[in-house]
PDBQT receptor file of N, H, CA, C and O in Angstrom, charges set to zero:
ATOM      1  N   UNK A   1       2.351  -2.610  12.300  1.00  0.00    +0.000 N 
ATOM      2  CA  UNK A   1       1.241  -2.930  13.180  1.00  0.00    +0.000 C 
ATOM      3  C   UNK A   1       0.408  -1.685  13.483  1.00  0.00    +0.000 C 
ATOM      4  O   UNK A   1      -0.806  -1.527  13.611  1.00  0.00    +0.000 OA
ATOM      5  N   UNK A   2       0.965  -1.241  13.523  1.00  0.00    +0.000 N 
ATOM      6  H   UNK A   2       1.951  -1.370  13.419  1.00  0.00    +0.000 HD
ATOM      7  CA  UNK A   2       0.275   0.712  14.067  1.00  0.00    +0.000 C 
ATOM      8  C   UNK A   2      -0.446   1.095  12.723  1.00  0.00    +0.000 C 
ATOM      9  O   UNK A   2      -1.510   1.694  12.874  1.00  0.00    +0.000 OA
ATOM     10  N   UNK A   3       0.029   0.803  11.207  1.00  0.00    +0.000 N 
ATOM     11  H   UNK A   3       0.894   0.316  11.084  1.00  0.00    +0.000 HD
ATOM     12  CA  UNK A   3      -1.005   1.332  10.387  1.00  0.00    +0.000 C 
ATOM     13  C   UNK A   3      -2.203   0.074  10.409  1.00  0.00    +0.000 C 
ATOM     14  O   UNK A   3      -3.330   0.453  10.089  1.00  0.00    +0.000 OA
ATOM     15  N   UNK A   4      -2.077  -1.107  10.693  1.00  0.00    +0.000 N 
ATOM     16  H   UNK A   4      -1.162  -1.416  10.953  1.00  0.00    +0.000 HD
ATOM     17  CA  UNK A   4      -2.654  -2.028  10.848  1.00  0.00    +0.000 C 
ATOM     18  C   UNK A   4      -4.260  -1.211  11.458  1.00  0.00    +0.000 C 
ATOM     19  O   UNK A   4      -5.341  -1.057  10.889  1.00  0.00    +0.000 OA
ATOM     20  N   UNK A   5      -3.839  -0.871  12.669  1.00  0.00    +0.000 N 
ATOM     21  H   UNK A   5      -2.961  -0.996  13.131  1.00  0.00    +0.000 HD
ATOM     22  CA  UNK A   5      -4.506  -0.793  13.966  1.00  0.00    +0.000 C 
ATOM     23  C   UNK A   5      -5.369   0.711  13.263  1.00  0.00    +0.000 C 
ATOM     24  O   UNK A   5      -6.556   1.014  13.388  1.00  0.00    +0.000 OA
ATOM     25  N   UNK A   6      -4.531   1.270  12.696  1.00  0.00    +0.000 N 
ATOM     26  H   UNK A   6      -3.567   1.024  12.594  1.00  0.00    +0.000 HD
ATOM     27  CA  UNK A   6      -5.379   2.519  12.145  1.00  0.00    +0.000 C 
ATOM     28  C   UNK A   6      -6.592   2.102  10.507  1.00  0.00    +0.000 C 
ATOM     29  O   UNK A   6      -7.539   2.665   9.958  1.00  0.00    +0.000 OA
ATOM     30  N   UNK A   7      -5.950   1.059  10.338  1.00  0.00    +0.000 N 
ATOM     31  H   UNK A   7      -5.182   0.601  10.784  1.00  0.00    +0.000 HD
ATOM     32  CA  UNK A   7      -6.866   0.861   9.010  1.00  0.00    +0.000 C 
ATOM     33  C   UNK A   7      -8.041   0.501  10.022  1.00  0.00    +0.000 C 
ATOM     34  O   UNK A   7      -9.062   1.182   9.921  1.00  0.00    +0.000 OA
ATOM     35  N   UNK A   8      -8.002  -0.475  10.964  1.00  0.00    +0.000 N 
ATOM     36  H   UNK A   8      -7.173  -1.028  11.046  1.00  0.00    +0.000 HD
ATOM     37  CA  UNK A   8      -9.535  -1.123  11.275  1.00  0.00    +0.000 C 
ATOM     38  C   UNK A   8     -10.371   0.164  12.468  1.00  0.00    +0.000 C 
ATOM     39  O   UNK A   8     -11.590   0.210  12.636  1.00  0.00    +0.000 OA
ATOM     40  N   UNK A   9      -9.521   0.946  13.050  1.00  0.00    +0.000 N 
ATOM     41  H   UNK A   9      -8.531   0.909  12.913  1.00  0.00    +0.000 HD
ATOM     42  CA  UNK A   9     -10.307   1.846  13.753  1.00  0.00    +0.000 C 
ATOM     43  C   UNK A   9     -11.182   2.812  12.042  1.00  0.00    +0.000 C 
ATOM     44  O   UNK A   9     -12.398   2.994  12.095  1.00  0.00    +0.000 OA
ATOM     45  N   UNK A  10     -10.544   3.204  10.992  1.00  0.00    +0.000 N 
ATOM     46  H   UNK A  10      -9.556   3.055  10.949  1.00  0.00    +0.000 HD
ATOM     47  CA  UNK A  10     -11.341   3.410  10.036  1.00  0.00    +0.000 C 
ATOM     48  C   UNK A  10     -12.261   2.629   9.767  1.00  0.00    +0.000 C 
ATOM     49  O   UNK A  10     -13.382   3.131   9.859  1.00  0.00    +0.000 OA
ATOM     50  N   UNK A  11     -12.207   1.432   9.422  1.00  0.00    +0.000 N 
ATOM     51  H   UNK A  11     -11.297   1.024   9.346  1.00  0.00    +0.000 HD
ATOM     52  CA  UNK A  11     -13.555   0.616   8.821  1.00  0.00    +0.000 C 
ATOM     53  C   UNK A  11     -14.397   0.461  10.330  1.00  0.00    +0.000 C 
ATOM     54  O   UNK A  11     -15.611   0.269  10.269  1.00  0.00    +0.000 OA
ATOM     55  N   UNK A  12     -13.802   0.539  11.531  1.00  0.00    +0.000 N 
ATOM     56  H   UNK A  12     -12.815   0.695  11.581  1.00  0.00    +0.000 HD
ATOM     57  CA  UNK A  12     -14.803   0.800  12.483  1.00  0.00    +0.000 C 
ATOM     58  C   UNK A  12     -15.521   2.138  12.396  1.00  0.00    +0.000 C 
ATOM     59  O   UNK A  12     -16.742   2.075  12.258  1.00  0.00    +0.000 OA
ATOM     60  N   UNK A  13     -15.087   3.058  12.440  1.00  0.00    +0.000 N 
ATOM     61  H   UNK A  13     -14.095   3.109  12.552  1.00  0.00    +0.000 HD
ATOM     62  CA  UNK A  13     -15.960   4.317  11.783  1.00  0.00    +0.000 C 
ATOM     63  C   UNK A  13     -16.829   4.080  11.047  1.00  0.00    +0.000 C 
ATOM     64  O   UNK A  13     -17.901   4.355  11.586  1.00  0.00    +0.000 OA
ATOM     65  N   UNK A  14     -17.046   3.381   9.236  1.00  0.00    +0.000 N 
ATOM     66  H   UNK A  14     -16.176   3.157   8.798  1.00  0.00    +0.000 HD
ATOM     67  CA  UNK A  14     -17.352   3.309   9.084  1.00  0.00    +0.000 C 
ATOM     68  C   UNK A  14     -18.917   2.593   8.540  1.00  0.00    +0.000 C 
ATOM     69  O   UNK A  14     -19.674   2.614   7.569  1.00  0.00    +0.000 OA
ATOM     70  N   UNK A  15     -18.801   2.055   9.718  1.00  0.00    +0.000 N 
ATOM     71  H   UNK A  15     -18.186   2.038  10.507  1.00  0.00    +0.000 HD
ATOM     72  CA  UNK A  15     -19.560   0.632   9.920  1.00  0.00    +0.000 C 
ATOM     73  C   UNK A  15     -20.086   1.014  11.590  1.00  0.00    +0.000 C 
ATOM     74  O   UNK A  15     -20.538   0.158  12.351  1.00  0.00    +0.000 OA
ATOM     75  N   UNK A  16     -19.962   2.064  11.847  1.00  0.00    +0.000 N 
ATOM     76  H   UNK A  16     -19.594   2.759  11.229  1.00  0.00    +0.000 HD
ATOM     77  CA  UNK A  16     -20.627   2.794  13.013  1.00  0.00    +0.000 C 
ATOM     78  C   UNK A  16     -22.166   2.506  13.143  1.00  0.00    +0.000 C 
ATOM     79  O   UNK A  16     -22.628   2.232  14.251  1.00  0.00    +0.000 OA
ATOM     80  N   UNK A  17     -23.143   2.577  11.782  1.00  0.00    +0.000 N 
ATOM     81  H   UNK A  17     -22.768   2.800  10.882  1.00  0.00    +0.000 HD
ATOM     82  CA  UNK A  17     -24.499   2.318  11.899  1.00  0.00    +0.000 C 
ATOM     83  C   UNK A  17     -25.183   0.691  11.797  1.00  0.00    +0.000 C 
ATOM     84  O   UNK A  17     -26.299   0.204  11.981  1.00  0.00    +0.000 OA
ATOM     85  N   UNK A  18     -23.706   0.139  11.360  1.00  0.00    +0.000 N 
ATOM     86  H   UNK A  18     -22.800   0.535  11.211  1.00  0.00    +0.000 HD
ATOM     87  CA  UNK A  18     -24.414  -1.603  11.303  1.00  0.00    +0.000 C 
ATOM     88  C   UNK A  18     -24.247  -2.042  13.070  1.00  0.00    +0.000 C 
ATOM     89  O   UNK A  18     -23.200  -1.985  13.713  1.00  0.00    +0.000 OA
ATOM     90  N   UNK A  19     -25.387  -2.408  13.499  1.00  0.00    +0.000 N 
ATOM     91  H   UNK A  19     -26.238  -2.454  12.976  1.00  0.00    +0.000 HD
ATOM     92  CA  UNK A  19     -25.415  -3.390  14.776  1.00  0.00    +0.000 C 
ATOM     93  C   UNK A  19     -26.507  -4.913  14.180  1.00  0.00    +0.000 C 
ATOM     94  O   UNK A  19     -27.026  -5.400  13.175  1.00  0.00    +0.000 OA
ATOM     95  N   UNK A  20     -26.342  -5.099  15.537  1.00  0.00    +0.000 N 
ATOM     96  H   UNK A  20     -25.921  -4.704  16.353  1.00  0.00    +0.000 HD
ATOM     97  CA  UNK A  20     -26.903  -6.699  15.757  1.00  0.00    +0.000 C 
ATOM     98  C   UNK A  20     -28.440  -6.443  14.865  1.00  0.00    +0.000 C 
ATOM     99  O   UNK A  20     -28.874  -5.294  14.787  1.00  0.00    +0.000 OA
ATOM    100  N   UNK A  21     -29.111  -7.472  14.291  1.00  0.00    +0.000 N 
ATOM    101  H   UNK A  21     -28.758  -8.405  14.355  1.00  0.00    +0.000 HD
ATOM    102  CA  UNK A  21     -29.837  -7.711  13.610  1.00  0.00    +0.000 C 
ATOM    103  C   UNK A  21     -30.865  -6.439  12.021  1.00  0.00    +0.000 C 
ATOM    104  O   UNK A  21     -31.888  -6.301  11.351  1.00  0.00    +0.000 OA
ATOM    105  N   UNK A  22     -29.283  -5.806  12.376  1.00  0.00    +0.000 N 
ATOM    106  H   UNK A  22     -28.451  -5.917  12.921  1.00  0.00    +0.000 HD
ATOM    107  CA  UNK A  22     -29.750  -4.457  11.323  1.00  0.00    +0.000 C 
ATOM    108  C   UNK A  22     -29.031  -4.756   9.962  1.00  0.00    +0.000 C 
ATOM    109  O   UNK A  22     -27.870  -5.106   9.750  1.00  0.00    +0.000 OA
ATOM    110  N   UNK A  23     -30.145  -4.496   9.044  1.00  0.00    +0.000 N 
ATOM    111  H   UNK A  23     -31.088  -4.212   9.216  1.00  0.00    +0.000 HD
ATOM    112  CA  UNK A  23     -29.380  -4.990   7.459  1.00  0.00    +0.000 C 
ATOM    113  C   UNK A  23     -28.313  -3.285   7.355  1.00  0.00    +0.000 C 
ATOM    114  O   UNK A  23     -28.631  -2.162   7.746  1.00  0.00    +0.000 OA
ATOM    115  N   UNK A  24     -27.192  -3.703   6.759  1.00  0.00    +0.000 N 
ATOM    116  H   UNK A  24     -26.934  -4.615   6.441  1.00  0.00    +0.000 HD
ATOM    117  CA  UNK A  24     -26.117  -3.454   6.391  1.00  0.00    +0.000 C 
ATOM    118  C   UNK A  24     -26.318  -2.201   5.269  1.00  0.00    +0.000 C 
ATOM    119  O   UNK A  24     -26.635  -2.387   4.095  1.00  0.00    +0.000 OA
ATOM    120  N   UNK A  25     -26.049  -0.806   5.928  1.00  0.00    +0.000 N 
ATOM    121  H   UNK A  25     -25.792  -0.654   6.882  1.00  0.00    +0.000 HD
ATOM    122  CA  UNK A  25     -26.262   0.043   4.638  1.00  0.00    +0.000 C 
ATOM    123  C   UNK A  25     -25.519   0.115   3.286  1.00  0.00    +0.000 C 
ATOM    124  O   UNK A  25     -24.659  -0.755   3.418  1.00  0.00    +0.000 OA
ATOM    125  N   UNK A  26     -25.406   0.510   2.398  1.00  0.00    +0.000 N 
ATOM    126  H   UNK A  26     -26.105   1.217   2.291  1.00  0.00    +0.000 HD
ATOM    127  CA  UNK A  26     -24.696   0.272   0.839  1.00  0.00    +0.000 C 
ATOM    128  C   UNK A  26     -23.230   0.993   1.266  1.00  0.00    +0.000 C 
ATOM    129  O   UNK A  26     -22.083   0.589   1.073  1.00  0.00    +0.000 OA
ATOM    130  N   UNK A  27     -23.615   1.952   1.778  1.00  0.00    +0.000 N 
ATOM    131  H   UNK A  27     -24.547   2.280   1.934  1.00  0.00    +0.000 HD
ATOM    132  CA  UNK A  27     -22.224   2.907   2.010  1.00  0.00    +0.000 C 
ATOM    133  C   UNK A  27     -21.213   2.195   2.972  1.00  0.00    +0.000 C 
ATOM    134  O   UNK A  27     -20.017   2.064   2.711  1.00  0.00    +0.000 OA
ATOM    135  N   UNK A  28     -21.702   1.838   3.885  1.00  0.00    +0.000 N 
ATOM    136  H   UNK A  28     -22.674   1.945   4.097  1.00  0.00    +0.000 HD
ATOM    137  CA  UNK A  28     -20.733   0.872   4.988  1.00  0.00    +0.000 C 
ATOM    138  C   UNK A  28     -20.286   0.034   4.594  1.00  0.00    +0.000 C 
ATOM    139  O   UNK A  28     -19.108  -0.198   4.867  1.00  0.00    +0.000 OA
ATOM    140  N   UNK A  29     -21.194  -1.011   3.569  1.00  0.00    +0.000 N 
ATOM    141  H   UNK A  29     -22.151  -0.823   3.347  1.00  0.00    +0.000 HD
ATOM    142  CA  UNK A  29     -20.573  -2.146   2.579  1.00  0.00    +0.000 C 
ATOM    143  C   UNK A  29     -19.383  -1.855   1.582  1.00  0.00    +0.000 C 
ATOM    144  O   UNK A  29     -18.447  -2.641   1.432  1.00  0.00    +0.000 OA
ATOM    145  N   UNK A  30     -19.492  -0.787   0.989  1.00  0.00    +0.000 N 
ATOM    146  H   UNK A  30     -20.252  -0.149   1.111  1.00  0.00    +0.000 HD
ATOM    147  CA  UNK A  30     -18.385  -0.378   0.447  1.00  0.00    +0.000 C 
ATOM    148  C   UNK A  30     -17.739   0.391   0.758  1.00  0.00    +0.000 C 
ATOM    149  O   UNK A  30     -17.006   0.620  -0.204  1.00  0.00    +0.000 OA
ATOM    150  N   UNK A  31     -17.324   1.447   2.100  1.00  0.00    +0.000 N 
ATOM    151  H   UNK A  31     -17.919   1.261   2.881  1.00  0.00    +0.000 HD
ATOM    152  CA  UNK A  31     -16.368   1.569   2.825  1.00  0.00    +0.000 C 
ATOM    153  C   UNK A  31     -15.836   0.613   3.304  1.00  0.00    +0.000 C 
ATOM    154  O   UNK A  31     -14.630   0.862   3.327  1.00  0.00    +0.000 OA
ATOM    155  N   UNK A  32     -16.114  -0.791   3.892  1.00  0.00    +0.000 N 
ATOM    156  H   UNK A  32     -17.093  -0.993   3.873  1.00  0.00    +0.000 HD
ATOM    157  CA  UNK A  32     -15.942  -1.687   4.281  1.00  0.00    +0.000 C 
ATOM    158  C   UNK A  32     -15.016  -2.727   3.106  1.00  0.00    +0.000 C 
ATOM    159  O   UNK A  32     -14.084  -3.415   3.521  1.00  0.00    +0.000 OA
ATOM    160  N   UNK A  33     -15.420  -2.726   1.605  1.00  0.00    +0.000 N 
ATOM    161  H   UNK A  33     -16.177  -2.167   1.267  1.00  0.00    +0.000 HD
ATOM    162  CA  UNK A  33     -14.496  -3.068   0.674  1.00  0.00    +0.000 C 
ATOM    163  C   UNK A  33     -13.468  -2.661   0.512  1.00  0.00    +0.000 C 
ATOM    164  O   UNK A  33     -12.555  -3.486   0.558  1.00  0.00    +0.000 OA
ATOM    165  N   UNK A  34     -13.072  -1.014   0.212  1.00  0.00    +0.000 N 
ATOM    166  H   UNK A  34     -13.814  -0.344   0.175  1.00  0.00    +0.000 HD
ATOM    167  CA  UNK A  34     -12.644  -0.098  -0.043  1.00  0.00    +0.000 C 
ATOM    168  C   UNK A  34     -11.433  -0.421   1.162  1.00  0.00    +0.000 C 
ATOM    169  O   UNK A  34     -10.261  -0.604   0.833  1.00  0.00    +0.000 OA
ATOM    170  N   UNK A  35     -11.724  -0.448   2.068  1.00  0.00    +0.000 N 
ATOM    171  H   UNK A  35     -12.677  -0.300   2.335  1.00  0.00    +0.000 HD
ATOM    172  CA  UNK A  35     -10.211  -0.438   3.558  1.00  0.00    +0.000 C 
ATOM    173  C   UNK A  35      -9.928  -1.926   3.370  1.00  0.00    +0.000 C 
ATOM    174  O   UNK A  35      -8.719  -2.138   3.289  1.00  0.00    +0.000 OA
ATOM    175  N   UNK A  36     -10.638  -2.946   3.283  1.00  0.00    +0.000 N 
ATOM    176  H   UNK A  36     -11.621  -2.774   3.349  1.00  0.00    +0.000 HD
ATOM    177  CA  UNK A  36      -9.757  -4.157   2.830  1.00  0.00    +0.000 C 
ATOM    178  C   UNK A  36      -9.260  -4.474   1.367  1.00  0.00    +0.000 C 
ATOM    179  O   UNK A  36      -8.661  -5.522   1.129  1.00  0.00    +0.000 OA
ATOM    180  N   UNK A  37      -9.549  -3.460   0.321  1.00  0.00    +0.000 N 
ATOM    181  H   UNK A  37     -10.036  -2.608   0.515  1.00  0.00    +0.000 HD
ATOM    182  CA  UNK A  37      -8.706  -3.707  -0.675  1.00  0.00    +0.000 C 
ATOM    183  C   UNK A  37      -7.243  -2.523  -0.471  1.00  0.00    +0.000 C 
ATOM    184  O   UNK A  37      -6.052  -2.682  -0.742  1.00  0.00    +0.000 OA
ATOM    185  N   UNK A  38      -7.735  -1.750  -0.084  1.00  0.00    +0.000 N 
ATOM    186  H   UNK A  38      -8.702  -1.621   0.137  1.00  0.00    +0.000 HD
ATOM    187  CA  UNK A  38      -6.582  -0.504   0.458  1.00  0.00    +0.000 C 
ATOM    188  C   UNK A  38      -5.367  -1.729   1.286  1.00  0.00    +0.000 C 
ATOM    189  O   UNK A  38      -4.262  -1.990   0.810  1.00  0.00    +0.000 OA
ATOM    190  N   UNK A  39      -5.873  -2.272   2.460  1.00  0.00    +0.000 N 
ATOM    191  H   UNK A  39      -6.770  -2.060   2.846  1.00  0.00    +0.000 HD
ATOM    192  CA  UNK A  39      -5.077  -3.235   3.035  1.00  0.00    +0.000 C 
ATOM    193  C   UNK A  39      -4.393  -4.231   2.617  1.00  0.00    +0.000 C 
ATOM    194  O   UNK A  39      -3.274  -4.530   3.034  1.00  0.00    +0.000 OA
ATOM    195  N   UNK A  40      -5.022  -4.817   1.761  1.00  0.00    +0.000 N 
ATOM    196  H   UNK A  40      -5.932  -4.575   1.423  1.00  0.00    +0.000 HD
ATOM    197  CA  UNK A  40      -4.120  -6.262   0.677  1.00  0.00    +0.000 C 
ATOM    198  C   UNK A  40      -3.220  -5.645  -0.056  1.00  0.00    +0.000 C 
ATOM    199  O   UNK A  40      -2.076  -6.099  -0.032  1.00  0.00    +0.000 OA
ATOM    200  N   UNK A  41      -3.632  -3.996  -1.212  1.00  0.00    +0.000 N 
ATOM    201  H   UNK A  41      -4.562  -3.627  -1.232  1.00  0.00    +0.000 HD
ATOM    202  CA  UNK A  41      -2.298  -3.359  -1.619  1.00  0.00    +0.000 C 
ATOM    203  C   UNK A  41      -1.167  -3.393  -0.740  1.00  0.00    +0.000 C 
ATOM    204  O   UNK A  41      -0.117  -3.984  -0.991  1.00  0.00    +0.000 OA
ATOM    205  N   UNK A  42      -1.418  -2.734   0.310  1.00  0.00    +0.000 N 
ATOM    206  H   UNK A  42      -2.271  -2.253   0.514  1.00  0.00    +0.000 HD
ATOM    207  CA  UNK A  42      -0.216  -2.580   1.102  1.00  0.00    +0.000 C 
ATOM    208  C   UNK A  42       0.558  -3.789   1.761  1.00  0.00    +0.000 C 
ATOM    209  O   UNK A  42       1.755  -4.041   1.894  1.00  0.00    +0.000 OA
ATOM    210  N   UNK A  43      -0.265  -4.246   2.016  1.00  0.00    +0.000 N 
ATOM    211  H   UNK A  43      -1.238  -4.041   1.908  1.00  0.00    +0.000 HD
ATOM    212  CA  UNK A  43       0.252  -5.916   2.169  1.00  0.00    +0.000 C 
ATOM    213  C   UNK A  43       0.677  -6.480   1.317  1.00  0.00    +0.000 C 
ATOM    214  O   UNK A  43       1.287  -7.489   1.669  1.00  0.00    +0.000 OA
ATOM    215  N   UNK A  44       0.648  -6.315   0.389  1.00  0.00    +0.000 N 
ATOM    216  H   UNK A  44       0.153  -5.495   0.103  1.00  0.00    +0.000 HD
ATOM    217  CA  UNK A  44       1.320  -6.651  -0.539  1.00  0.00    +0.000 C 
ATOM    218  C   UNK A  44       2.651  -6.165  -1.037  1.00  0.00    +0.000 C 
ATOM    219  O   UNK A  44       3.671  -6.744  -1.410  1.00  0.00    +0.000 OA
ATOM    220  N   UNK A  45       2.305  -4.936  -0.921  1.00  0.00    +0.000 N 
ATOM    221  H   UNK A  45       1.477  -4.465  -0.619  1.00  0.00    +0.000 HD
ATOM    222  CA  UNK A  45       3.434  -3.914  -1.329  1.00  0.00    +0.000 C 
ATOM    223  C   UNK A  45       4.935  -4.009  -0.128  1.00  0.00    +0.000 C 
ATOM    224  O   UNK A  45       6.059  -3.624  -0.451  1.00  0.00    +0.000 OA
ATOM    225  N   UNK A  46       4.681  -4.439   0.865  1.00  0.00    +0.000 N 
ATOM    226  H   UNK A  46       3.769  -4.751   1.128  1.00  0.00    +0.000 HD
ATOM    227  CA  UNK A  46       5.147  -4.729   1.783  1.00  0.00    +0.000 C 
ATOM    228  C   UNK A  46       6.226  -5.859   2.056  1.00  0.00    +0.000 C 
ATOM    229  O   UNK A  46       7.389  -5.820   2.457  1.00  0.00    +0.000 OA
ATOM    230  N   UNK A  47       5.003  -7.316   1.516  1.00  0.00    +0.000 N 
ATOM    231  H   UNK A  47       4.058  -7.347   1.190  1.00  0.00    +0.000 HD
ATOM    232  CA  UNK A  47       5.870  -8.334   0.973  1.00  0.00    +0.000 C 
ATOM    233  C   UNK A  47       6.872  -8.410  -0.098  1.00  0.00    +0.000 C 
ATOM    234  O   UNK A  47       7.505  -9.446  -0.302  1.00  0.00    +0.000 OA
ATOM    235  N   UNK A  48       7.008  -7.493  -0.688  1.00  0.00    +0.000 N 
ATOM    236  H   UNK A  48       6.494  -6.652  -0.522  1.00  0.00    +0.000 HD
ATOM    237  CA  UNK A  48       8.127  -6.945  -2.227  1.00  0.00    +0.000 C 
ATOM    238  C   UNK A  48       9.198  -6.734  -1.410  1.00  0.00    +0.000 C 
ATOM    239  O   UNK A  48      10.255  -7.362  -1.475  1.00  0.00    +0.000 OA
ATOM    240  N   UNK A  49       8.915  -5.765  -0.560  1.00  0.00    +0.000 N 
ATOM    241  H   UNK A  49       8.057  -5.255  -0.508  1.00  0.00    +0.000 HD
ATOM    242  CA  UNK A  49      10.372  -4.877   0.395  1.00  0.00    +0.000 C 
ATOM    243  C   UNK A  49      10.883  -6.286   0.707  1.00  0.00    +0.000 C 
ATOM    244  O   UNK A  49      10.347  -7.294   1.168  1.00  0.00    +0.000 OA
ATOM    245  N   UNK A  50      12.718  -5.837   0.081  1.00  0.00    +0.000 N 
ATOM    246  H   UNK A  50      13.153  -5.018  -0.294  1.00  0.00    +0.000 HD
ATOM    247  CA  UNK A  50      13.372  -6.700   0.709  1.00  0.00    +0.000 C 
ATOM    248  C   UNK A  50      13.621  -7.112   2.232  1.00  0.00    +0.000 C 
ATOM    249  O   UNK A  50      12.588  -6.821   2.835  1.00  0.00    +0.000 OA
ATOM    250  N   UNK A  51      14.279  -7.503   2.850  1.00  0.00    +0.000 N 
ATOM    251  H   UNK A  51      15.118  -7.740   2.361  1.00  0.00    +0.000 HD
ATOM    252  CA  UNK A  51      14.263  -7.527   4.395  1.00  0.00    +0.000 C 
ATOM    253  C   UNK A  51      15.820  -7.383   4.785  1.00  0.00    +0.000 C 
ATOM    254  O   UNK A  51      16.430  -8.451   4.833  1.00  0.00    +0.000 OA
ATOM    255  N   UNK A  52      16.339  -6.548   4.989  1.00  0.00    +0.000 N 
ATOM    256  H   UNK A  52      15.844  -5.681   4.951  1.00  0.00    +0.000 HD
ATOM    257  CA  UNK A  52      17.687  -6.436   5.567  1.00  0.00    +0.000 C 
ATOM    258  C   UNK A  52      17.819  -6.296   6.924  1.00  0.00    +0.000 C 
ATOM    259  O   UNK A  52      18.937  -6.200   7.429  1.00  0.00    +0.000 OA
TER     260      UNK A  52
């Protein structure tokens, strides 16, 4: 949960310049890809670990 909480304070960083009715810069869009494909790896990688 704690790296959870640290992935989205990153994509909040990076998405610092998008607000309410402002088009979306290129760089934020794909920082914004970039931490949710980073996140599904690990989520994934996660679901493998056995559970003892």
């Amino acid at each position: 949960m704690i790296f959870l909480n640290l992935v989205l304070v990153g994509l909040r960083q990076g998405l610092k310049n998008c607000q309410v009715g402002e088009k979306w810069i290129f760089d934020d869009y794909s920082y914004l890809c970039k931490g949710l494909n980073l996140y599904k790896i690990l989520l994934d990688n996660f679901r493998k670990e056995p559970l003892n």
